[in-house]
Rosetta silent file (secondary structure, phi, psi, omega in degrees, C-alpha in Angstrom):
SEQUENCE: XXXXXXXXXXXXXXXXXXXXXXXXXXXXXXXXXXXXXXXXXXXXXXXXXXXXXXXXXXXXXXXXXXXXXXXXXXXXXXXXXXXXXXXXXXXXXXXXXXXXXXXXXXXXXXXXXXXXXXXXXXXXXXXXXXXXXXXXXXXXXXXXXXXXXXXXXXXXXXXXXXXXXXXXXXXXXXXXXXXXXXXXXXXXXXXXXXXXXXXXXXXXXXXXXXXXXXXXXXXXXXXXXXXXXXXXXXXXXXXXXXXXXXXXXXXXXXXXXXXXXXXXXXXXXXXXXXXXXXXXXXXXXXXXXXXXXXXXXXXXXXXXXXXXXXXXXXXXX
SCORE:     score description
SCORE:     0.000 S_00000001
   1 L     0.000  116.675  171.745   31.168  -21.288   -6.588 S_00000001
   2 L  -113.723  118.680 -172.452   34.293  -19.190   -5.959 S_00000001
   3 L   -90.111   85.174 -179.797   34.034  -16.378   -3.472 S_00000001
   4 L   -60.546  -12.851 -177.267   36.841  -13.303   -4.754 S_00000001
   5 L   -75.456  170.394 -169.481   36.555  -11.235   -1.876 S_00000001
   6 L  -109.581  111.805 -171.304   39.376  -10.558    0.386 S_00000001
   7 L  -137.394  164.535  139.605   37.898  -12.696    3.557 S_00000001
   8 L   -84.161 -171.116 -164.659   39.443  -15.100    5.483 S_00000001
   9 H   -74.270  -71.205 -178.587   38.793  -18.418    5.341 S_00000001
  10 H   -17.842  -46.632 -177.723   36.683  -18.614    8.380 S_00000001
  11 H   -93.973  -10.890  164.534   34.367  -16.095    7.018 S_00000001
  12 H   -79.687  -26.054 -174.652   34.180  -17.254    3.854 S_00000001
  13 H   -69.802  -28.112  176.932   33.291  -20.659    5.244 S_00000001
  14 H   -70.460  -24.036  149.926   30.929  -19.028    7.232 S_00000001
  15 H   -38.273  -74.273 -153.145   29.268  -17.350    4.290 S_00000001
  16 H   -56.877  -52.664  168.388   28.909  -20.048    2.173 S_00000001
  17 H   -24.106  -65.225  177.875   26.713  -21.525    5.622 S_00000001
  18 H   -55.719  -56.648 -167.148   24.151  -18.664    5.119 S_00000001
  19 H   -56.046  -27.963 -147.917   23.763  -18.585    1.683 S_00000001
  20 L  -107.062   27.077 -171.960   23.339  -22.126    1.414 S_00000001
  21 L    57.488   16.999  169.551   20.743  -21.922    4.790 S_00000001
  22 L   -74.937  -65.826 -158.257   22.591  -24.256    6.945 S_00000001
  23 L   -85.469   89.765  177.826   23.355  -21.028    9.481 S_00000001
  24 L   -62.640  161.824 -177.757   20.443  -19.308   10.166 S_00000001
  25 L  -118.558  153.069 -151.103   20.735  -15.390   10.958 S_00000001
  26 L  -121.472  169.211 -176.587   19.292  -14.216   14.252 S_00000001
  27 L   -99.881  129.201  179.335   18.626  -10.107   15.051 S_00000001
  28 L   -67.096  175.089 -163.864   21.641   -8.580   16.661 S_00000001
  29 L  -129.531    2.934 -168.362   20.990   -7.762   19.909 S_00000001
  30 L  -128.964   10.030  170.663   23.463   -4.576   19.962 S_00000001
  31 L    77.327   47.426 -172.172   22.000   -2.251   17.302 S_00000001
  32 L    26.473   40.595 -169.547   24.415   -3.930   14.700 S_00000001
  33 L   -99.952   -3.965 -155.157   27.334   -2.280   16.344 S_00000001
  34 L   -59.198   12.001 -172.773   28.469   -5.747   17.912 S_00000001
  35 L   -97.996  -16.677 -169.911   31.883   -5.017   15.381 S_00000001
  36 L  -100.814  140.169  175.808   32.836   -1.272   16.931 S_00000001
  37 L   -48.098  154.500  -17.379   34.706   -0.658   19.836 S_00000001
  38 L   -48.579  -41.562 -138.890   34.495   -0.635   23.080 S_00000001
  39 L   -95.166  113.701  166.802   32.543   -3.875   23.558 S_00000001
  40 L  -111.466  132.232  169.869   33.250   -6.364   20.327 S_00000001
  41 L  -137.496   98.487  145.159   31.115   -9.688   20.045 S_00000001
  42 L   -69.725   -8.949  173.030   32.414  -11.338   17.041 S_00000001
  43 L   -65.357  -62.084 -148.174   29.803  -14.138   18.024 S_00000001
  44 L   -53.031  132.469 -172.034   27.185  -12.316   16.283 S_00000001
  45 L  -118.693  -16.803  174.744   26.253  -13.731   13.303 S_00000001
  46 H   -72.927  -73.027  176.248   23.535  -10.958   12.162 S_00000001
  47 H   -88.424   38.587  119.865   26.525   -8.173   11.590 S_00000001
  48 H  -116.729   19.400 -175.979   29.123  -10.587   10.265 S_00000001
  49 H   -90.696  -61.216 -170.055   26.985  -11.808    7.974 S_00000001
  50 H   -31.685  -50.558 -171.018   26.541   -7.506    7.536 S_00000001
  51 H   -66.120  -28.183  179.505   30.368   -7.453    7.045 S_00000001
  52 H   -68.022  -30.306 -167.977   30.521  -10.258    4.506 S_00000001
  53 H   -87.521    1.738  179.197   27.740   -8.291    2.052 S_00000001
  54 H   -72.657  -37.033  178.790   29.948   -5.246    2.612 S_00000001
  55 H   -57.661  -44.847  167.333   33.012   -7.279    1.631 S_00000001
  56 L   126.084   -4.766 -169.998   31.440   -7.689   -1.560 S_00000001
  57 L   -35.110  -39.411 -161.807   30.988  -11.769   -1.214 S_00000001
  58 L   -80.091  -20.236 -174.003   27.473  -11.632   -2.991 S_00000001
  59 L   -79.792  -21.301  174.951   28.519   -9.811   -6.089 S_00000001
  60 L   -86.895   31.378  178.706   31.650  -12.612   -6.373 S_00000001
  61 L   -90.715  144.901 -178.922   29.234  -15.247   -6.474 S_00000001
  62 L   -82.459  -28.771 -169.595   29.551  -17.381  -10.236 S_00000001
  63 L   -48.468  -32.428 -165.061   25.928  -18.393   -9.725 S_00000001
  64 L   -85.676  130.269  130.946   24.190  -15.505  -11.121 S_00000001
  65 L  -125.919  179.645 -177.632   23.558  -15.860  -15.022 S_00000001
  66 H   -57.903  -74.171  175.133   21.055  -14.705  -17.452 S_00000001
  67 H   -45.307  -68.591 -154.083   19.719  -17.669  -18.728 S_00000001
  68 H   -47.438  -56.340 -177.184   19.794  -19.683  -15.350 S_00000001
  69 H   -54.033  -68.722  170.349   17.971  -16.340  -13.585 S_00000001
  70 H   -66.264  -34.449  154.686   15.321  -15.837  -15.988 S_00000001
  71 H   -68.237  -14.791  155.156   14.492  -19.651  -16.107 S_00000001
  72 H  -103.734   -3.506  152.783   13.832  -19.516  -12.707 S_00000001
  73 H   -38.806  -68.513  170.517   12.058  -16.683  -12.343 S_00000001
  74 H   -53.747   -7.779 -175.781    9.738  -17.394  -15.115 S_00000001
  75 H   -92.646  -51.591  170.414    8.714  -20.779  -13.288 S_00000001
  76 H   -42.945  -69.711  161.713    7.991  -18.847  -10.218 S_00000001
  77 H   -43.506  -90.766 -115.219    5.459  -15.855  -12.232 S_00000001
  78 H   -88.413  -32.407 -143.736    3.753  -18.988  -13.928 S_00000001
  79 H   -88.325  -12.870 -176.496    3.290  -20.868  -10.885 S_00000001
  80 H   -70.888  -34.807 -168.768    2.143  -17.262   -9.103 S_00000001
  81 H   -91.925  -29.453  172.487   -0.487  -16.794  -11.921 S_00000001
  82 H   -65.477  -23.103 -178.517   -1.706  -20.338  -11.481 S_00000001
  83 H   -59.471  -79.985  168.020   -2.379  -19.913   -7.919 S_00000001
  84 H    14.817 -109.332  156.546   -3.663  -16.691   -8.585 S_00000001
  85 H     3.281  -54.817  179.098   -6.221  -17.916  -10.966 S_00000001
  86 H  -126.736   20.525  174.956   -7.308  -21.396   -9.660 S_00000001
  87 E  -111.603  177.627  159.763   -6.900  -21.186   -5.759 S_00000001
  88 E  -162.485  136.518 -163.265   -8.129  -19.739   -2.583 S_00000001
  89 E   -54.846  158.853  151.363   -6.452  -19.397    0.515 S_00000001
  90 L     4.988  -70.915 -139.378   -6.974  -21.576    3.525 S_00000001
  91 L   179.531  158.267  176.767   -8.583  -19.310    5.444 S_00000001
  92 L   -73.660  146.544 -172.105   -8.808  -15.640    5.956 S_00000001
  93 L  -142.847  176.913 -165.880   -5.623  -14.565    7.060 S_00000001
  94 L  -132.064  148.210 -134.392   -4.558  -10.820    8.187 S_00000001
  95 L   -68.231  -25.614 -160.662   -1.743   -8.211    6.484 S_00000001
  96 L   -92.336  -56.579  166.995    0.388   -9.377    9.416 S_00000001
  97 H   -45.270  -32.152 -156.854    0.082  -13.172    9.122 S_00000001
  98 H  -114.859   23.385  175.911    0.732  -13.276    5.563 S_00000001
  99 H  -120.184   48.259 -164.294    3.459  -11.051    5.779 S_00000001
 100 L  -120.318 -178.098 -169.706    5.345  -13.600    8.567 S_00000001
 101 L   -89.067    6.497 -159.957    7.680  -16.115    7.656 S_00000001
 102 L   -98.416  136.135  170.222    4.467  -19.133    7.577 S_00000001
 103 L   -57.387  137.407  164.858    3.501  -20.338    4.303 S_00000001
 104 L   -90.147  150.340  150.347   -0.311  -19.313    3.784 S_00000001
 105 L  -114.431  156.148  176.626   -1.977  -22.238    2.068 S_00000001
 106 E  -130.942 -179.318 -150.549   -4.247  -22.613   -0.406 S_00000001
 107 E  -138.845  178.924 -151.629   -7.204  -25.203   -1.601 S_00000001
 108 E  -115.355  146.415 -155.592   -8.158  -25.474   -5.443 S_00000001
 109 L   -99.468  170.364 -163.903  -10.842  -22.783   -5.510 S_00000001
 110 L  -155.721    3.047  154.495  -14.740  -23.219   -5.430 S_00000001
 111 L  -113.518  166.978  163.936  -16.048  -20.145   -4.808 S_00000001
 112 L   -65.072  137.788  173.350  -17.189  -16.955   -6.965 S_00000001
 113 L  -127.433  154.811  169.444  -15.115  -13.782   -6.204 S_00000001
 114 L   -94.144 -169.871 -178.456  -15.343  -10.468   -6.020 S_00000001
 115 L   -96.223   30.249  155.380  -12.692   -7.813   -6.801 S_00000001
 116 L  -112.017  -33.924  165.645  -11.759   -7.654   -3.188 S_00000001
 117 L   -81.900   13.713  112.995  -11.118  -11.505   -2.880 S_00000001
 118 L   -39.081  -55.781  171.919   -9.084  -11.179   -5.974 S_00000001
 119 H   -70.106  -24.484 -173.344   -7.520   -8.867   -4.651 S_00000001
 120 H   -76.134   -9.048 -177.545   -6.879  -10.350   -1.507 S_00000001
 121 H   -87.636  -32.390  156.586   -5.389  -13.433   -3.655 S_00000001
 122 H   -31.941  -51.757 -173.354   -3.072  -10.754   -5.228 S_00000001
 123 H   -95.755  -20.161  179.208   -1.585   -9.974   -2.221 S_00000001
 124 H   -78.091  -69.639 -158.577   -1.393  -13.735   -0.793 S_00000001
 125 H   -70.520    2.350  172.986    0.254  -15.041   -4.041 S_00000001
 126 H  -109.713  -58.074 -161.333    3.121  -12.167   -4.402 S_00000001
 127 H   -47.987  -32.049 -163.423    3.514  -12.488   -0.810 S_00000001
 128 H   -97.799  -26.381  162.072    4.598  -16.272   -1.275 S_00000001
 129 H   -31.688  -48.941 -159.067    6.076  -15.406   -4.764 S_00000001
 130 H   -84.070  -17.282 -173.010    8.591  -13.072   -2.974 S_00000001
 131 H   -74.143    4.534 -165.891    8.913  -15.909   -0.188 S_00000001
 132 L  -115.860   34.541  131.115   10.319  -18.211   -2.795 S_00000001
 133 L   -36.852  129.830 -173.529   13.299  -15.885   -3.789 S_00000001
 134 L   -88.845    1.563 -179.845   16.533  -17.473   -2.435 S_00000001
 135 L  -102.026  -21.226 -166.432   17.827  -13.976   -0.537 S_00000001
 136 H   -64.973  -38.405 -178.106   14.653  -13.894    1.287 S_00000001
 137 H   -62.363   13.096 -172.671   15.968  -17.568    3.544 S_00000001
 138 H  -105.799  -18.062 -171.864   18.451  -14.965    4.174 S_00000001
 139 L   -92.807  147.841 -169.414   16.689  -12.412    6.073 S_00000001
 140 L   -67.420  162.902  158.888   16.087  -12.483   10.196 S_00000001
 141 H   -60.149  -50.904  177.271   11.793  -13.024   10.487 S_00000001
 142 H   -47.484  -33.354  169.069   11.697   -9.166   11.093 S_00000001
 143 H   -72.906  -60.218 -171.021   13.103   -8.293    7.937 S_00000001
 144 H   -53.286  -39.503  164.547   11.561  -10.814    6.047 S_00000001
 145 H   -70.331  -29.645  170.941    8.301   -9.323    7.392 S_00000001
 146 H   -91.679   26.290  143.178    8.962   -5.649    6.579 S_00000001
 147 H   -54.017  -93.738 -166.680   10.704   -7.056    3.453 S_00000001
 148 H   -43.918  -57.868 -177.911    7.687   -8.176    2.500 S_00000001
 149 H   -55.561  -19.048  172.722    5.087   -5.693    3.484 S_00000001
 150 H   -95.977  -19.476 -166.570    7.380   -2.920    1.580 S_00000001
 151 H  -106.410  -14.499 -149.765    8.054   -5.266   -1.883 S_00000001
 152 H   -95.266  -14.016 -172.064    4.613   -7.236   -2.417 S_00000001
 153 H   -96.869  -11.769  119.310    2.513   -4.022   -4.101 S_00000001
 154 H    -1.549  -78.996  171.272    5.848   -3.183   -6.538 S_00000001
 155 H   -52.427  -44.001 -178.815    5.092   -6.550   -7.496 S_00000001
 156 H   -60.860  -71.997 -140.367    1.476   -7.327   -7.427 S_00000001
 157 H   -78.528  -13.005 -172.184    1.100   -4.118   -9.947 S_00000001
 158 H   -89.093  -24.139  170.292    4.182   -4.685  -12.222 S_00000001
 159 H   -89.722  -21.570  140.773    2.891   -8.291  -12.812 S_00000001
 160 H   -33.848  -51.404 -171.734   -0.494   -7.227  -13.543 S_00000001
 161 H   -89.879  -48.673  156.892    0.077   -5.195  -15.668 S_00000001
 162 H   -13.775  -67.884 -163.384    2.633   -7.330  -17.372 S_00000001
 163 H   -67.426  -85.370 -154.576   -0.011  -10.477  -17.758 S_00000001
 164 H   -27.179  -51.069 -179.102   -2.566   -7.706  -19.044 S_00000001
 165 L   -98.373   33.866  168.899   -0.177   -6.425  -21.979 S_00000001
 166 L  -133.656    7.332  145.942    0.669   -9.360  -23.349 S_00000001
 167 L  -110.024   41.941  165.572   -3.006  -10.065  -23.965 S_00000001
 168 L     8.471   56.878  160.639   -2.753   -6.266  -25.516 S_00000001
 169 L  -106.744  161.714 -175.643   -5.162   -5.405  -23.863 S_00000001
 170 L  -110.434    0.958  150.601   -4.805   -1.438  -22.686 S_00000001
 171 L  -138.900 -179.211  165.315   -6.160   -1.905  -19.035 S_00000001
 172 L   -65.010  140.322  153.315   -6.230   -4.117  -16.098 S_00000001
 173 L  -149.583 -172.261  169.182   -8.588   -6.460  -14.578 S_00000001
 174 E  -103.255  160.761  174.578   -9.210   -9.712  -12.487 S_00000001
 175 L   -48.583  138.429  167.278   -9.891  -12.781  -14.246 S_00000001
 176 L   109.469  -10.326  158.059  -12.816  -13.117  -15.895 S_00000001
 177 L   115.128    4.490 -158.754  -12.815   -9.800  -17.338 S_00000001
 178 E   -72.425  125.326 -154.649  -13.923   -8.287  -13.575 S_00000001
 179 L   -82.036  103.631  170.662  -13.243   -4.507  -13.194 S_00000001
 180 L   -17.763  -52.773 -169.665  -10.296   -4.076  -10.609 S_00000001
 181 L   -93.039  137.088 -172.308  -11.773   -1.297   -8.883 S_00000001
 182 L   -72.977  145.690 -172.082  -14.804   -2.205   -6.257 S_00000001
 183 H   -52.273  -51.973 -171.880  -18.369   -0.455   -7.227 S_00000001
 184 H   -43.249  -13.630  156.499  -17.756    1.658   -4.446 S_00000001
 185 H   -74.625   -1.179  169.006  -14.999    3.852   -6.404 S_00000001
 186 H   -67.847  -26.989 -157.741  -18.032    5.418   -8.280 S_00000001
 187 H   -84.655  -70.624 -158.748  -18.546    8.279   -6.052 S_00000001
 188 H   -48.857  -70.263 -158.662  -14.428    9.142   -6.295 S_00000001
 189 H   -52.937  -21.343 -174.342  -14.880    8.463  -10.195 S_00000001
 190 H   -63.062  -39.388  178.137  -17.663   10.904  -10.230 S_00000001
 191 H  -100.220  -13.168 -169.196  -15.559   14.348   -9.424 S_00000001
 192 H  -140.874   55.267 -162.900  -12.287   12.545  -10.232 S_00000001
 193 L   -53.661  -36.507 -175.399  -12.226    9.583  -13.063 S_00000001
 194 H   -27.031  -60.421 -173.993   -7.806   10.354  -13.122 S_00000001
 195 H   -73.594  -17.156  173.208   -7.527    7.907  -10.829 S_00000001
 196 H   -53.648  -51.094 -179.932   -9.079    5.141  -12.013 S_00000001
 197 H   -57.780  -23.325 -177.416   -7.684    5.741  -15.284 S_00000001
 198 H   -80.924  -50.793 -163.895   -4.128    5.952  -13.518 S_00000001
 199 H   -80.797   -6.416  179.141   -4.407    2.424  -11.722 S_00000001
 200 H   -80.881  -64.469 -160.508   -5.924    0.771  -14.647 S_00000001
 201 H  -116.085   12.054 -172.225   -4.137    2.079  -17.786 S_00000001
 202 L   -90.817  -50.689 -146.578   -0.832    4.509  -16.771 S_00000001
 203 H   -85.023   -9.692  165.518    1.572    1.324  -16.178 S_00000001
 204 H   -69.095  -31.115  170.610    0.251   -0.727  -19.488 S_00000001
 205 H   -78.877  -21.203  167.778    1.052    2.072  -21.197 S_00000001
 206 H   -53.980  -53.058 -173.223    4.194    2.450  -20.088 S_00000001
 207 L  -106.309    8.585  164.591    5.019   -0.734  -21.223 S_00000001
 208 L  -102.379    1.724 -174.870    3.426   -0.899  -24.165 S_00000001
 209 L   -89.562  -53.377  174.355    5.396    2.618  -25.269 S_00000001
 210 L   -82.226   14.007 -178.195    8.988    0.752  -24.164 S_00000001
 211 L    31.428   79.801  177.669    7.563   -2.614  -25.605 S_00000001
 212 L   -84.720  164.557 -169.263    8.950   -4.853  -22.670 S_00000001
 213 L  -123.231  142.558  176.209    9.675   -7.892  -23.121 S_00000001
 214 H   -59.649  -24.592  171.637    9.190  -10.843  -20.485 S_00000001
 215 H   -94.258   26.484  168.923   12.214  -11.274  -19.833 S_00000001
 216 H   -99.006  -45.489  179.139   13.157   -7.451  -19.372 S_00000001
 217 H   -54.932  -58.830  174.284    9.974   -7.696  -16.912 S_00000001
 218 L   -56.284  -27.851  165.913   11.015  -10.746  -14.937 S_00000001
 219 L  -121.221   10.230  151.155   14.237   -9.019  -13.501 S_00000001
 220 L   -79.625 -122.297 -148.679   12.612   -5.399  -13.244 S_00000001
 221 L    29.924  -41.743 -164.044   10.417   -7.514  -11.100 S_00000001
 222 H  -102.592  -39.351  174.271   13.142   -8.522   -8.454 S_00000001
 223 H   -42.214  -46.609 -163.065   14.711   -5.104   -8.945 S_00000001
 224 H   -69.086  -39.240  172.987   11.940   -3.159   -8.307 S_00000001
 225 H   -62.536  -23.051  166.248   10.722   -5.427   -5.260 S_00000001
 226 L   -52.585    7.575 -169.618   14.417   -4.939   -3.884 S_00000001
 227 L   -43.371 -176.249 -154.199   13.457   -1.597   -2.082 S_00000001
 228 L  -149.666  -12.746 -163.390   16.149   -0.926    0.623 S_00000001
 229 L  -137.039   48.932 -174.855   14.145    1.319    2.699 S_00000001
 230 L   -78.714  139.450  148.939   10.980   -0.499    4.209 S_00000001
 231 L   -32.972  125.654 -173.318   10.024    0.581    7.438 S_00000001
 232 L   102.356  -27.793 -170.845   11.210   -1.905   10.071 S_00000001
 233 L   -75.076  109.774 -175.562   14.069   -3.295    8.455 S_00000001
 234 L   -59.013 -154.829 -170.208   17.835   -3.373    9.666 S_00000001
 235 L  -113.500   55.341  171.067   20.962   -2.117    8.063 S_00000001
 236 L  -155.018  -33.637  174.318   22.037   -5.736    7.401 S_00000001
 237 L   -70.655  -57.618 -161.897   18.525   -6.531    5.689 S_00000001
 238 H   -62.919  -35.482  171.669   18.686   -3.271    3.496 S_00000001
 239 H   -98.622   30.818  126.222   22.109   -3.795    2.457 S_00000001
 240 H    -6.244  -78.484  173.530   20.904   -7.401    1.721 S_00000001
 241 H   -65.412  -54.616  147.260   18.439   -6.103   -0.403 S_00000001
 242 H   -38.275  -42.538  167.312   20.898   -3.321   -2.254 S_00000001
 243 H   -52.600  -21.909 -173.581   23.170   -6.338   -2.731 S_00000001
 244 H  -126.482  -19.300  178.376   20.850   -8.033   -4.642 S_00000001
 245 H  -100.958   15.486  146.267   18.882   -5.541   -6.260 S_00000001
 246 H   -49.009  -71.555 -155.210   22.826   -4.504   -7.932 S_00000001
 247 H   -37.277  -71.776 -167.639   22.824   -8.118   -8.910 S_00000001
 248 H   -86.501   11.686  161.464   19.887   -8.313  -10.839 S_00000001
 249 H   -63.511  -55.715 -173.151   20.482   -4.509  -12.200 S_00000001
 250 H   -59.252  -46.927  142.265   23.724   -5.709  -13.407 S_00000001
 251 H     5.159  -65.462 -171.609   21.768   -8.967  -14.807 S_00000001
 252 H   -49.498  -62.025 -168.333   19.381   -6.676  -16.368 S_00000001
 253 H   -56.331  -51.446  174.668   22.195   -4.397  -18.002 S_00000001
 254 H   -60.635  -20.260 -179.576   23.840   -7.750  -19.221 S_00000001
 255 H   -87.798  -52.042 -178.912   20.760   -9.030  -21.103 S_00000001
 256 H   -59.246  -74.928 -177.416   20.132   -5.332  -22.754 S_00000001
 257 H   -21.531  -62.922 -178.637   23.730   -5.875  -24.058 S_00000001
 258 H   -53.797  -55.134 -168.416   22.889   -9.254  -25.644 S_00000001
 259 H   -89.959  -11.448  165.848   20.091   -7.914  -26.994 S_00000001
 260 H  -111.821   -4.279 -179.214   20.460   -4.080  -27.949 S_00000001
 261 H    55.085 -110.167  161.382   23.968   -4.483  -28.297 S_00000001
 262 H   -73.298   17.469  143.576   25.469   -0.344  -28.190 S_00000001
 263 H  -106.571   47.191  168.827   22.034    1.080  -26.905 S_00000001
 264 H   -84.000  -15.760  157.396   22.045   -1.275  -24.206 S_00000001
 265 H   -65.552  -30.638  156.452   22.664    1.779  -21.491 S_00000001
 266 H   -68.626  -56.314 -179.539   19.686    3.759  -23.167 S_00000001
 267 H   -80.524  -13.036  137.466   17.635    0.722  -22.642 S_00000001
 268 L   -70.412   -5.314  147.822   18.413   -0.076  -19.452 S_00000001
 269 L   -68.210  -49.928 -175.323   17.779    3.544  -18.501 S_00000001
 270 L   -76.024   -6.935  176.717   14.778    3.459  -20.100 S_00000001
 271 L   -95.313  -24.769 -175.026   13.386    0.292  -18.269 S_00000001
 272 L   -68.616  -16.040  178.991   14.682    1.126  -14.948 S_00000001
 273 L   -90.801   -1.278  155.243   11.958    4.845  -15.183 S_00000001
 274 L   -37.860 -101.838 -172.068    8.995    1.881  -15.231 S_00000001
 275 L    11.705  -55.619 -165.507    9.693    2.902  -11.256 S_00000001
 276 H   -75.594  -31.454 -165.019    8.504    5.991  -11.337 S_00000001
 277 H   -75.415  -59.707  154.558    5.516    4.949  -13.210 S_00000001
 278 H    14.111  -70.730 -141.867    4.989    2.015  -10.133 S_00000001
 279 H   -80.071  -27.620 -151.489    5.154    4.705   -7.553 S_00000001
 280 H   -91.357  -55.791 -169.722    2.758    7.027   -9.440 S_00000001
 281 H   -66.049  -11.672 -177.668   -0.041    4.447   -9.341 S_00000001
 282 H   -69.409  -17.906 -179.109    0.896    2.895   -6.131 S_00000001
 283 H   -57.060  -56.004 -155.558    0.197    7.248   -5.243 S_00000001
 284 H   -85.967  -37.682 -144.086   -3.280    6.953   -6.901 S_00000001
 285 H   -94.796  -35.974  176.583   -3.922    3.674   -5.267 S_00000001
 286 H   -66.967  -48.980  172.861   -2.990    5.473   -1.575 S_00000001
 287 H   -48.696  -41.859 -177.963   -5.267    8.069   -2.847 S_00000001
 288 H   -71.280  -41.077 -176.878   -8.242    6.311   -3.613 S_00000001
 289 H   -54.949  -44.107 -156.606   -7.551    4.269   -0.439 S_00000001
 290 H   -94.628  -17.899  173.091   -7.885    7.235    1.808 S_00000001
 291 H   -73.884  -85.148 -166.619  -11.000    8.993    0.010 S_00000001
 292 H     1.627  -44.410  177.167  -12.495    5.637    0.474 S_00000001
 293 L   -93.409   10.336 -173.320  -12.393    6.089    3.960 S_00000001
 294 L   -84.843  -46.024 -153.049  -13.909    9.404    3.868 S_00000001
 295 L  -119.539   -6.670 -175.159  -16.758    9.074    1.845 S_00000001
 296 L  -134.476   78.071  163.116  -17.516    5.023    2.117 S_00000001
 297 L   -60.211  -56.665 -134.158  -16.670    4.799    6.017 S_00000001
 298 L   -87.668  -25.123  159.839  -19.374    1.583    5.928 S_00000001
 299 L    -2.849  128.203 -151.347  -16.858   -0.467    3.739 S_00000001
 300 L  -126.595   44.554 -162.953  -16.710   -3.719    5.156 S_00000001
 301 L   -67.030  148.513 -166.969  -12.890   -4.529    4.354 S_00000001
 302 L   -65.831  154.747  175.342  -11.521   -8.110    4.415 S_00000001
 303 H   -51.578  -66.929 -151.077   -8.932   -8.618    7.266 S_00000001
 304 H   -67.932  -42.822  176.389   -6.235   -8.758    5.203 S_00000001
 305 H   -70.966  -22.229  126.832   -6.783   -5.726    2.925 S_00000001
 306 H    -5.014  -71.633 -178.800   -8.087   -3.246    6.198 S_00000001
 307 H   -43.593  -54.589 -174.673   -4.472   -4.428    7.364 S_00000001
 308 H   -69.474  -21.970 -164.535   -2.769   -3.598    3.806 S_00000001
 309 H   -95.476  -51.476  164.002   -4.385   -0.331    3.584 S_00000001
 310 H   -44.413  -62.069 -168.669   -3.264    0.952    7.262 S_00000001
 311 H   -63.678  -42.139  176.116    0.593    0.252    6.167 S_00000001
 312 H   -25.350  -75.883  171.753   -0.185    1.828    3.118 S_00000001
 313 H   -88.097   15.545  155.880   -1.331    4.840    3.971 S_00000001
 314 H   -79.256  -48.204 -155.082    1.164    4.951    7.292 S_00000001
 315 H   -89.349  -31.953 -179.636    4.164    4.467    5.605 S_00000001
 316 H    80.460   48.781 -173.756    3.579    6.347    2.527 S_00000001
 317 L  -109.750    0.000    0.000    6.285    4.042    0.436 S_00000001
């Protein structure tokens, strides 16, 4: 690996420590100013690690290819849809535990589910998908939790939808053919069917109109999960997170080029507005969420989703 930026040695050696997890990074303790005058603490290792992604260190890394990137990706999404599929967690666990820096575990699964323990397996099994990312061992535990808690419903719905249209089918469900949305969405569907019809079918359609391809999917996937501007998060996680979701934009942009040759800027336009589509059902999905609590108060939600539904409809992201 050869690191082009114009560092010194010290700080490149000190890089190469982080990246490669020897040097863990700790939360500055000075509002990430420890670099500005009066007071300087060069000790700090949360903003000079800040200074190194500024330097440009992550984008001169040789590491990043095409191939290499999408082979591991794709082993991570299969091994997410096998949990998915044939586990169950530990234990019940709550939006804050499973958004911490602790592995949840899971057991080979042996009960019947419903669409809310589906769902709740949704959100456990992106959560540890995104924990197996190599930038994530990079983030302080605070980041890594509002990391997470801002990136895992990006994911959960873009990989849904994904698995779904590549068994052309033209909506979602949980395994087994089980209808996504809990009976308890009839009374919404009764004056207002849109949304169902948005969280089910808008983003399959999407991607059955730009015909993605898995491997177009697998690095809007990291892109898209790359938000920059989760609540909670420092200016040394966020540009983390811009640093890397450049990478695999450029990544992306290099792969339309192999493969679209001169419309590879048109096609990498056109996969990068999947986003928009994201955000309109993650919209419908806030929506539904909040009639829910309106008109079916007696809802009896699972720890973890009760938890997921509060940040939801707090942060509005």
């Amino acid at each position: 690996m050869v690191l082009k930026a114009q560092c010194c040695n010290a700080c490149k050696m000190f890089f190469r420590r982080v990246i490669t997890f020897r040097t863990p990074i700790t939360p500055c303790e000075r509002s990430e100013e420890c670099f500005e005058p009066p007071i300087r603490n060069f000790e700090c290792r949360s903003c000079r690690f800040q200074k190194c992604i500024i330097a440009g260190m992550i984008h001169n890394q040789e590491r990043f290819d095409v191939p290499g990137t999408l082979n591991q990706l794709s082993q991570l999404e299969y091994h997410r849809r096998q949990l998915f599929e044939n586990f169950q967690p530990i234990r019940s666990f709550s939006f804050d535990e499973s958004t911490s820096g602790d592995t949840v575990g899971f057991i080979m699964k042996t009960t019947v589910f419903d669409s809310y323990d589906w769902e709740v397996m949704s959100q456990l099994t992106t959560m540890n998908f995104l924990r197996q990312l190599d930038f994530t061992r990079m983030l302080t535990s605070q980041d890594l939790r509002a990391f997470l808690k801002g990136a895992y419903l990006n994911s959960a719905i873009l990989s849904t939808a994904m698995h779904w249209f590549l068994l052309n089918s033209q909506s979602i469900f949980h395994p087994g053919g089980l209808d996504v949305c809990p009976k308890e969405m009839d009374i919404i569907n009764a004056f207002n069917p849109n949304f169902e019809v948005g969280i089910k079918c808008r983003l399959i359609g999407k991607l059955a109109e730009l015909k993605v391809t898995r491997e177009e999917f697998l690095l809007l996937s990291i892109i898209f999960a790359c938000y920059p501007g989760s609540p909670g998060i420092s200016k040394t996680g966020n540009l983390l997170l811009h640093s890397y979701q450049k990478v695999y934009s450029n990544l992306l942009f290099t792969h339309c080029q192999m493969t679209t040759q001169q419309a590879a800027p048109s096609r990498f336009t056109e996969l990068l507005s999947i986003c928009e589509t994201i955000a309109k059902t993650k919209q419908d999905i806030s929506n539904v969420a909040l009639l829910l609590k309106v008109y079916q108060p007696g809802i009896q939600w699972k720890e973890m989703l009760r938890g997921a539904i509060e940040y939801l409809l707090d942060s509005n992201i």
